[in-house]
mmJSON file of the N, C-alpha and C atoms, coordinates in Angstrom:
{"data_MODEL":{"atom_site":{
"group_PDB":["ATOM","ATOM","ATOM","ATOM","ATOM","ATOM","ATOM","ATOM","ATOM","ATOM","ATOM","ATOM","ATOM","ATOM","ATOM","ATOM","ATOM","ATOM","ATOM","ATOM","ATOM","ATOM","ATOM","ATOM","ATOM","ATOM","ATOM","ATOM","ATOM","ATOM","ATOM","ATOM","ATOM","ATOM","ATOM","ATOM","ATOM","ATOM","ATOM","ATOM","ATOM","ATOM","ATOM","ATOM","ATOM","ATOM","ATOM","ATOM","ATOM","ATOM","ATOM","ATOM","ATOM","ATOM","ATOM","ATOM","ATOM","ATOM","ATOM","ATOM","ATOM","ATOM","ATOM","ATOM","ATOM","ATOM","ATOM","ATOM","ATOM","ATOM","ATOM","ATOM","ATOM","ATOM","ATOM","ATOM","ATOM","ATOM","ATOM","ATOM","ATOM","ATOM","ATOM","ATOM","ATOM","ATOM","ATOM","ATOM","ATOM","ATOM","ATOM","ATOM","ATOM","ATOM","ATOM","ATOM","ATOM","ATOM","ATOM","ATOM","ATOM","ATOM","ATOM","ATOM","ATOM","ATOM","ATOM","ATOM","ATOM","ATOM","ATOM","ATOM","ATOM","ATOM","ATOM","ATOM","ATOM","ATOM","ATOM","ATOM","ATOM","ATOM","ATOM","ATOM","ATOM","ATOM","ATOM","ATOM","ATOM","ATOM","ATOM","ATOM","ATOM","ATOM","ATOM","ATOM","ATOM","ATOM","ATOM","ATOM","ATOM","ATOM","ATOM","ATOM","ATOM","ATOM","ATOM","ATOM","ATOM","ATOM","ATOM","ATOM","ATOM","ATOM","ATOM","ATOM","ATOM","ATOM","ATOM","ATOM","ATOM","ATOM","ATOM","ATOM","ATOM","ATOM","ATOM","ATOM"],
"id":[1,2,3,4,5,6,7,8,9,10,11,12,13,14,15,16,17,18,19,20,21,22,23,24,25,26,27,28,29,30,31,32,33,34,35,36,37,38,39,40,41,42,43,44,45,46,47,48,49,50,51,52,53,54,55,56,57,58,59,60,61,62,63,64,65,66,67,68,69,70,71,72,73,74,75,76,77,78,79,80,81,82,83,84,85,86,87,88,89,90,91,92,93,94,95,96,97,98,99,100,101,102,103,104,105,106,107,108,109,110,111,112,113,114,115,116,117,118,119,120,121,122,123,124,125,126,127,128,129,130,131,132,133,134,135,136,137,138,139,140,141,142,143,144,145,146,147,148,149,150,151,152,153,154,155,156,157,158,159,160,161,162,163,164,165,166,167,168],
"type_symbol":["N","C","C","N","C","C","N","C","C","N","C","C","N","C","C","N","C","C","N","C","C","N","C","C","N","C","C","N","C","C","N","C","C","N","C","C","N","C","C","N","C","C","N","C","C","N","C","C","N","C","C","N","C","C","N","C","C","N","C","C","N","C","C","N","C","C","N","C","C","N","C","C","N","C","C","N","C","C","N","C","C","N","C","C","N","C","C","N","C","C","N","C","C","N","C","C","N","C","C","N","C","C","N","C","C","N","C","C","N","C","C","N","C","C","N","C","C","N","C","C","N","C","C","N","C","C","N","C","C","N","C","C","N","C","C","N","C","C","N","C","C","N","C","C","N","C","C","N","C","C","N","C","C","N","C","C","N","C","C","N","C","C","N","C","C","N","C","C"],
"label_atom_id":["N","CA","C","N","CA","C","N","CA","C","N","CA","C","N","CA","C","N","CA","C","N","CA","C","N","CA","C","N","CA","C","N","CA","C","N","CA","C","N","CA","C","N","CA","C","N","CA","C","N","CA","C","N","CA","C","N","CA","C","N","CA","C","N","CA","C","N","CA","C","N","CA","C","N","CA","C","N","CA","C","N","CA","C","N","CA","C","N","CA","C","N","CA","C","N","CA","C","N","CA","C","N","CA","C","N","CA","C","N","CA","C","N","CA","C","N","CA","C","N","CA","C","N","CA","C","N","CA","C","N","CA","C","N","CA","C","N","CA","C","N","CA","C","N","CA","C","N","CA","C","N","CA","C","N","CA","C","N","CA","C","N","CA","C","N","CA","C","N","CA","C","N","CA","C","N","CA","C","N","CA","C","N","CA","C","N","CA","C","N","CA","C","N","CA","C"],
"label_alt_id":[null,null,null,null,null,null,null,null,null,null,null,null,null,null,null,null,null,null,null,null,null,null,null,null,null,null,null,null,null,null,null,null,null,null,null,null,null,null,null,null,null,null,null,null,null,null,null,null,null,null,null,null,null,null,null,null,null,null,null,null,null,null,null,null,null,null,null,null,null,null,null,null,null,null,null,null,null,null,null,null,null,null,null,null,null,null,null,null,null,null,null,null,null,null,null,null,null,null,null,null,null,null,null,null,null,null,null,null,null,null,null,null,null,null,null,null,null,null,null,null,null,null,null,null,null,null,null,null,null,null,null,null,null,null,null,null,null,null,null,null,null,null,null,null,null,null,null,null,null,null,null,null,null,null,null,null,null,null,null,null,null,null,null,null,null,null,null,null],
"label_comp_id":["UNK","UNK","UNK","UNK","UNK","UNK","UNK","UNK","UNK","UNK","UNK","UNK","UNK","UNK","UNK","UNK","UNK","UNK","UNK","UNK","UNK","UNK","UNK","UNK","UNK","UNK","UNK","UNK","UNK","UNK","UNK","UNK","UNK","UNK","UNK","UNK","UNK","UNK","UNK","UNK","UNK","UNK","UNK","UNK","UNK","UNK","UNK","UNK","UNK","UNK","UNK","UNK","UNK","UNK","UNK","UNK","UNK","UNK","UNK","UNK","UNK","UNK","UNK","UNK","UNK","UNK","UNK","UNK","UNK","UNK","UNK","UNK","UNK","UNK","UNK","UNK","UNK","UNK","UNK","UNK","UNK","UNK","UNK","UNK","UNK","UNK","UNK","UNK","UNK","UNK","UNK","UNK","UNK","UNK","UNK","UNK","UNK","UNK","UNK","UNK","UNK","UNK","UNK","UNK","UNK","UNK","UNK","UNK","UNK","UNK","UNK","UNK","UNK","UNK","UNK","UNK","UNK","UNK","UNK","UNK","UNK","UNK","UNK","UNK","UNK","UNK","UNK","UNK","UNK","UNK","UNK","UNK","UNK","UNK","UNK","UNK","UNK","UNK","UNK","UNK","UNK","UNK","UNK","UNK","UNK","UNK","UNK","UNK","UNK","UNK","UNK","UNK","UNK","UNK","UNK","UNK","UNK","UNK","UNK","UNK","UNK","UNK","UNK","UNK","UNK","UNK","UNK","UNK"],
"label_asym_id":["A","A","A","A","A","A","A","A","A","A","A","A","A","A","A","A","A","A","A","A","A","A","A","A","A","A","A","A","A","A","A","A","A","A","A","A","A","A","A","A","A","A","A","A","A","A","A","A","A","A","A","A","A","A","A","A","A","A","A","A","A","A","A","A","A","A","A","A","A","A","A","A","A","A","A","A","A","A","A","A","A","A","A","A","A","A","A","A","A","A","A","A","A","A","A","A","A","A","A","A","A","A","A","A","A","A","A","A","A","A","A","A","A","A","A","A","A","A","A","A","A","A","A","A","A","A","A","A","A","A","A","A","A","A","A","A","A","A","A","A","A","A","A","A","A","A","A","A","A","A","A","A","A","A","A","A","A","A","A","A","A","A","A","A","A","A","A","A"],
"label_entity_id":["1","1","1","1","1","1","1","1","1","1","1","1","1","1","1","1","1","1","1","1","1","1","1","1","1","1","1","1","1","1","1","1","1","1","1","1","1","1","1","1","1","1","1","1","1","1","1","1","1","1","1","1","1","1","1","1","1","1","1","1","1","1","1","1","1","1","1","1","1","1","1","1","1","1","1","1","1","1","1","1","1","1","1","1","1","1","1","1","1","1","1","1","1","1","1","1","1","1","1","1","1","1","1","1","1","1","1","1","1","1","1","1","1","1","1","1","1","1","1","1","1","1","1","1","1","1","1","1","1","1","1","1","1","1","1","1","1","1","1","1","1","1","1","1","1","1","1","1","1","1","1","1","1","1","1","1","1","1","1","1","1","1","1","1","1","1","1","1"],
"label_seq_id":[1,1,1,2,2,2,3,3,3,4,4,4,5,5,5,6,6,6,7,7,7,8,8,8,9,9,9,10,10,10,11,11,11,12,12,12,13,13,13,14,14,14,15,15,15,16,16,16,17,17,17,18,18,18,19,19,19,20,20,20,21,21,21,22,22,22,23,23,23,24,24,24,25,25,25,26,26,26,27,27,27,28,28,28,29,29,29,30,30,30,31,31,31,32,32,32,33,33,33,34,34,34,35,35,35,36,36,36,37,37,37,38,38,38,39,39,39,40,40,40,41,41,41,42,42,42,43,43,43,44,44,44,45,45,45,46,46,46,47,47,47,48,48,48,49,49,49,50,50,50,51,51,51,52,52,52,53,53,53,54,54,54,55,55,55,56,56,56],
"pdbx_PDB_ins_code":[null,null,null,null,null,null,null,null,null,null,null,null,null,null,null,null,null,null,null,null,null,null,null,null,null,null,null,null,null,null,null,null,null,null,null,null,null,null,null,null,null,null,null,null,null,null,null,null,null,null,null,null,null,null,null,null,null,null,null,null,null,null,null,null,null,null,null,null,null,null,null,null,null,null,null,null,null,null,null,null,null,null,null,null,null,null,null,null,null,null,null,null,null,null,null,null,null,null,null,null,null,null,null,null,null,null,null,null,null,null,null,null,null,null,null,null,null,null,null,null,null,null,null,null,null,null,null,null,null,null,null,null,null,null,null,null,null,null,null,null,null,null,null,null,null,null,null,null,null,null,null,null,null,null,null,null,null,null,null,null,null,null,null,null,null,null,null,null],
"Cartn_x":[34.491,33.637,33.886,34.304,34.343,33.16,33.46,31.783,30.776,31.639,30.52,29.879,30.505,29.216,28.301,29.397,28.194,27.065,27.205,26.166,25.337,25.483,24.53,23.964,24.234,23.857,22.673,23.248,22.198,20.877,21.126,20.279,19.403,19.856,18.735,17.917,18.295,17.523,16.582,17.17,16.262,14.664,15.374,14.283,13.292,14.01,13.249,12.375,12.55,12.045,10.894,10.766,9.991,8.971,9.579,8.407,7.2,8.244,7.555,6.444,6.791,5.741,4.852,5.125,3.874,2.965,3.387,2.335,1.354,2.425,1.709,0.774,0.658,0.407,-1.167,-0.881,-2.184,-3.026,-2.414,-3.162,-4.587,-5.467,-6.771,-6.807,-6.28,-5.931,-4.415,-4.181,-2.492,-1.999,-1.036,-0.183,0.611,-0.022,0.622,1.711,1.563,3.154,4.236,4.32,5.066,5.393,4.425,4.649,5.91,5.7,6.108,7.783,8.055,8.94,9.86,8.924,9.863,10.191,9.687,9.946,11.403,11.234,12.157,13.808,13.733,14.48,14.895,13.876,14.312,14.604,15.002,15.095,16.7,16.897,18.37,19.357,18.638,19.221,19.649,19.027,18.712,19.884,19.894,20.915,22.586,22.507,23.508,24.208,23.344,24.055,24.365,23.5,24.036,25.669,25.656,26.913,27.793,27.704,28.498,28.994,27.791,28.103,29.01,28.507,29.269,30.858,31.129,32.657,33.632,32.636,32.98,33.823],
"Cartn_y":[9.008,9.349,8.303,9.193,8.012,7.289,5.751,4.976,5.276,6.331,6.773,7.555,8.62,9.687,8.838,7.618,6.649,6.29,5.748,5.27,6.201,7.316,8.85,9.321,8.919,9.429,8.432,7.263,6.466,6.245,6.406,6.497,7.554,9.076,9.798,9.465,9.158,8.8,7.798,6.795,5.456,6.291,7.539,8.277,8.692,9.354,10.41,9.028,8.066,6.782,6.785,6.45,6.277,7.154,8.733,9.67,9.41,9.105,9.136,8.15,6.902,5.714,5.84,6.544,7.091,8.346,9.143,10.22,9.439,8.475,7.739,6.961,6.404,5.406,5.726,7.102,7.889,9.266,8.996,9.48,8.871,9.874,9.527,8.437,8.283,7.428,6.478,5.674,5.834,4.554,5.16,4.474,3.13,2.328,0.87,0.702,0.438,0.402,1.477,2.879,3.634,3.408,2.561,1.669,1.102,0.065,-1.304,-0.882,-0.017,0.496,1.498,2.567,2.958,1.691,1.125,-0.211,-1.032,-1.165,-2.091,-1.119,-0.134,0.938,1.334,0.971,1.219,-0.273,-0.822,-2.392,-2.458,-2.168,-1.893,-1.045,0.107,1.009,0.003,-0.401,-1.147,-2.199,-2.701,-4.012,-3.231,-2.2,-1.431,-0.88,-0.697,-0.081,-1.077,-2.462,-3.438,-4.083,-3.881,-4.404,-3.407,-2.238,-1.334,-1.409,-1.698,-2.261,-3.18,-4.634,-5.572,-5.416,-4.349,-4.801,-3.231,-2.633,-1.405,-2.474],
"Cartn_z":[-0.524,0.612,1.703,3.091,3.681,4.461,5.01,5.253,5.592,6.978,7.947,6.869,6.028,5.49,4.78,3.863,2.734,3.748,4.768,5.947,5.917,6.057,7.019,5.378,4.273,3.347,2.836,2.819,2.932,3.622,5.005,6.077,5.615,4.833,4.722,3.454,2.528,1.507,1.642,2.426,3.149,3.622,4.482,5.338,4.295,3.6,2.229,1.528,1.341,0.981,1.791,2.977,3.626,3.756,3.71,4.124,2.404,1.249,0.065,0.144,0.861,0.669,1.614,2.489,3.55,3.029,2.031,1.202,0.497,-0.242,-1.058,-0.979,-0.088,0.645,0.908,1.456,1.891,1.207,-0.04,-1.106,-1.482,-1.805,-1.793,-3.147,-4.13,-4.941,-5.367,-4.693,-4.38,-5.598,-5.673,-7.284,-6.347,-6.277,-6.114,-6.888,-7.794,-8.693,-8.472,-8.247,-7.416,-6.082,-5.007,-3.55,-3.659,-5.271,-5.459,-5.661,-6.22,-6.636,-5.37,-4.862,-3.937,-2.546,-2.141,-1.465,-1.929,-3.126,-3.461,-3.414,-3.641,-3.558,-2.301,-1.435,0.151,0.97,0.472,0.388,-0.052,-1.248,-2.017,-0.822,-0.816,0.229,1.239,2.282,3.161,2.97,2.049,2.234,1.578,1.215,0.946,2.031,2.944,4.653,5.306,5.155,6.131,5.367,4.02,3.587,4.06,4.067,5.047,6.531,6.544,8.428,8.608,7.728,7.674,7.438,6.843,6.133,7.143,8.443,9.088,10.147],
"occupancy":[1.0,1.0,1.0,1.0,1.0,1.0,1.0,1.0,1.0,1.0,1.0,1.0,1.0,1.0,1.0,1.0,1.0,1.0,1.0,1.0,1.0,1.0,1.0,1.0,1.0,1.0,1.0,1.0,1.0,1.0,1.0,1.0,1.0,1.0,1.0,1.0,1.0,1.0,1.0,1.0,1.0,1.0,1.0,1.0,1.0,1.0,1.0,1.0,1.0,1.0,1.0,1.0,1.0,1.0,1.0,1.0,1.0,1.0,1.0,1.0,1.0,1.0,1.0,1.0,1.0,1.0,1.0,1.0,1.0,1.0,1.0,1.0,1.0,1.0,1.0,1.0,1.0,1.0,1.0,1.0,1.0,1.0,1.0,1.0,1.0,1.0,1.0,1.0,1.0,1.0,1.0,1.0,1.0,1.0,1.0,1.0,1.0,1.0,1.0,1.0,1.0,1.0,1.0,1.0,1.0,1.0,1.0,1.0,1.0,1.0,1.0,1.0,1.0,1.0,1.0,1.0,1.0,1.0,1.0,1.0,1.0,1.0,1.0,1.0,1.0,1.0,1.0,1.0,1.0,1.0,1.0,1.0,1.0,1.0,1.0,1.0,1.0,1.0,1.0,1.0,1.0,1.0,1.0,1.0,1.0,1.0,1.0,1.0,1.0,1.0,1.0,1.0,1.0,1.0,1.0,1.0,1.0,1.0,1.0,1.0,1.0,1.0,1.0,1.0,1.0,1.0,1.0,1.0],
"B_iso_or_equiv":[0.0,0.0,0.0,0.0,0.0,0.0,0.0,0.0,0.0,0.0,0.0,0.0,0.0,0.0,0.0,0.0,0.0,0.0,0.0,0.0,0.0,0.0,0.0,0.0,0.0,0.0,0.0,0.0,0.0,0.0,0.0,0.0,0.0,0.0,0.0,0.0,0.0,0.0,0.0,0.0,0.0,0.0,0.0,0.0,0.0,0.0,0.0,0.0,0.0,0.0,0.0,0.0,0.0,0.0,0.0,0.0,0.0,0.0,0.0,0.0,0.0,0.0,0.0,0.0,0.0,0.0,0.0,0.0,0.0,0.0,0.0,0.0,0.0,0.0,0.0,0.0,0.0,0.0,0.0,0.0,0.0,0.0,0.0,0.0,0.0,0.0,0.0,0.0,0.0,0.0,0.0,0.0,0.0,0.0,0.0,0.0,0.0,0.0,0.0,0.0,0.0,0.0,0.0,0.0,0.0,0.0,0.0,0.0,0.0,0.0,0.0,0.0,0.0,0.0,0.0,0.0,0.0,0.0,0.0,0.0,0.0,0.0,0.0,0.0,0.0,0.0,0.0,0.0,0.0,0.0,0.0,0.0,0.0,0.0,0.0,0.0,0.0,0.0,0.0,0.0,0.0,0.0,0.0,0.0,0.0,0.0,0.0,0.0,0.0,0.0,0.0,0.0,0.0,0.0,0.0,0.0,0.0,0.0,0.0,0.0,0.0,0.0,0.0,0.0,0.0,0.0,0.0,0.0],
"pdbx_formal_charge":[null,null,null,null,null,null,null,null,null,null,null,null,null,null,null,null,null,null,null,null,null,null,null,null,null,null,null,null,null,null,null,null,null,null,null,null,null,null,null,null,null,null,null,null,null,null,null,null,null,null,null,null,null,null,null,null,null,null,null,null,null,null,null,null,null,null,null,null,null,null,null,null,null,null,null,null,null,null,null,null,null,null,null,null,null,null,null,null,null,null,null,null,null,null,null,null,null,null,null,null,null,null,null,null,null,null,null,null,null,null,null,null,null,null,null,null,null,null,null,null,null,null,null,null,null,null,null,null,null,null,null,null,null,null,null,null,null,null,null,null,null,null,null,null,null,null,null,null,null,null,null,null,null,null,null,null,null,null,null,null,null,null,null,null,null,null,null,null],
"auth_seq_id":[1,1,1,2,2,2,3,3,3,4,4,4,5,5,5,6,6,6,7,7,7,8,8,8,9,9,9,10,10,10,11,11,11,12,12,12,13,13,13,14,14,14,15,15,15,16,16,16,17,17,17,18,18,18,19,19,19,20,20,20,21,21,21,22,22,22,23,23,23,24,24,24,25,25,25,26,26,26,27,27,27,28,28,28,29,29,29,30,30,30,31,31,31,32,32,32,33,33,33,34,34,34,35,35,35,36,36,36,37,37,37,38,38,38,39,39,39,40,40,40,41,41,41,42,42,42,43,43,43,44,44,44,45,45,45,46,46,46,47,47,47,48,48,48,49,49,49,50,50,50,51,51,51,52,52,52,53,53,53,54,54,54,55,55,55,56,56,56],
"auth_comp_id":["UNK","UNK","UNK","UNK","UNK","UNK","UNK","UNK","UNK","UNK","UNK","UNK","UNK","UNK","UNK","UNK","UNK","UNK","UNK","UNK","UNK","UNK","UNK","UNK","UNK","UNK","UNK","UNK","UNK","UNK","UNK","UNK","UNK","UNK","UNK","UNK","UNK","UNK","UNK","UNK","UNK","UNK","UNK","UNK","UNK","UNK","UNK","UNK","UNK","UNK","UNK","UNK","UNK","UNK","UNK","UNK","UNK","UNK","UNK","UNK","UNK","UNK","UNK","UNK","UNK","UNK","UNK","UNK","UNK","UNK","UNK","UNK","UNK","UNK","UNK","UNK","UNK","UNK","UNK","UNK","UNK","UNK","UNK","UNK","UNK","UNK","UNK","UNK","UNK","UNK","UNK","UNK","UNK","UNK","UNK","UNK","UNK","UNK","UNK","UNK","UNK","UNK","UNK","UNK","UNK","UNK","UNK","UNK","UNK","UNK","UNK","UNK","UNK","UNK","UNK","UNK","UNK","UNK","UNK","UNK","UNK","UNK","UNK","UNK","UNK","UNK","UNK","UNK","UNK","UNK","UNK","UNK","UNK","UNK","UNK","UNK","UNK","UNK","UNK","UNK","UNK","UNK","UNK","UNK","UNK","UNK","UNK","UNK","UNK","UNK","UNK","UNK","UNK","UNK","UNK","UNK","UNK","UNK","UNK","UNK","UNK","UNK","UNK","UNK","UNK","UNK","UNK","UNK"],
"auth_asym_id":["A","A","A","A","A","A","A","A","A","A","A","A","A","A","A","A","A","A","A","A","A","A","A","A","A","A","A","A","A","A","A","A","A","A","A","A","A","A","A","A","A","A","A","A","A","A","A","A","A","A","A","A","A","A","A","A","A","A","A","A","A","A","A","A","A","A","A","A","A","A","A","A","A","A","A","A","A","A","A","A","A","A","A","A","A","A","A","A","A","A","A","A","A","A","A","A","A","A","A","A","A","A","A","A","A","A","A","A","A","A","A","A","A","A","A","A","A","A","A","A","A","A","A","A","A","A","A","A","A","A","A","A","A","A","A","A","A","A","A","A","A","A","A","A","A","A","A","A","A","A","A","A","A","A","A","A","A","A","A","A","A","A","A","A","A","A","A","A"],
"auth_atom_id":["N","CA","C","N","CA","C","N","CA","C","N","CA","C","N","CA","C","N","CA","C","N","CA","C","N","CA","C","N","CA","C","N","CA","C","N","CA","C","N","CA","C","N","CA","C","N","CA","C","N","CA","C","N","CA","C","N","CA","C","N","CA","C","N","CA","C","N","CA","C","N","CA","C","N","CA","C","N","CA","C","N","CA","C","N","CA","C","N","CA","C","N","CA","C","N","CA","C","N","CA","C","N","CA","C","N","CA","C","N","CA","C","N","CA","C","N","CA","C","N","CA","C","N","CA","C","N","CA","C","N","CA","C","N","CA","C","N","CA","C","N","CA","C","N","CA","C","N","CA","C","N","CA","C","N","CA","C","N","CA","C","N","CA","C","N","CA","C","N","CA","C","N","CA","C","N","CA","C","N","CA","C","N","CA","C","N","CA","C","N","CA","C","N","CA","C"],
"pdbx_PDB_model_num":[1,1,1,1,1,1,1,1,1,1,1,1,1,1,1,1,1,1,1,1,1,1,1,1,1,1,1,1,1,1,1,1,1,1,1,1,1,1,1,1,1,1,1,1,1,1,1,1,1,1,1,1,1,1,1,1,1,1,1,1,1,1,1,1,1,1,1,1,1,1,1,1,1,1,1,1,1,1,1,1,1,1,1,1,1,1,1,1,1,1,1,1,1,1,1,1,1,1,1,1,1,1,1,1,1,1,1,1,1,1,1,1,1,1,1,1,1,1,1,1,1,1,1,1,1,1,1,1,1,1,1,1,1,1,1,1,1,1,1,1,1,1,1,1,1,1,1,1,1,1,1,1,1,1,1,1,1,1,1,1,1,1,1,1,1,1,1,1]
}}}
């Protein structure tokens, strides 16, 4: 796959990350440990695109 798609593929899951920790987030009872977890996951992501960037 080439970078750019790894980049744009990344970027959406990052998104899909985000929209998850914002449901969650605002759930009338919200699973902190599922927060803790998709965070760190959008974090991974996150430093996975900048090593992309870096080496583009």
């Amino acid at each position: 796959m080439p970078a750019d798609e790894r980049i744009a593929s990344l970027r959406s899951k990052h998104a899909a990350i985000e929209n998850a920790i914002d449901e969650e987030e605002h759930r009338p009872h919200p699973d902190d440990l599922r927060i803790i977890e998709l965070k760190r996951e959008k974090l991974r992501i996150k430093d996975e695109i900048a090593g992309h960037l870096d080496h583009a």
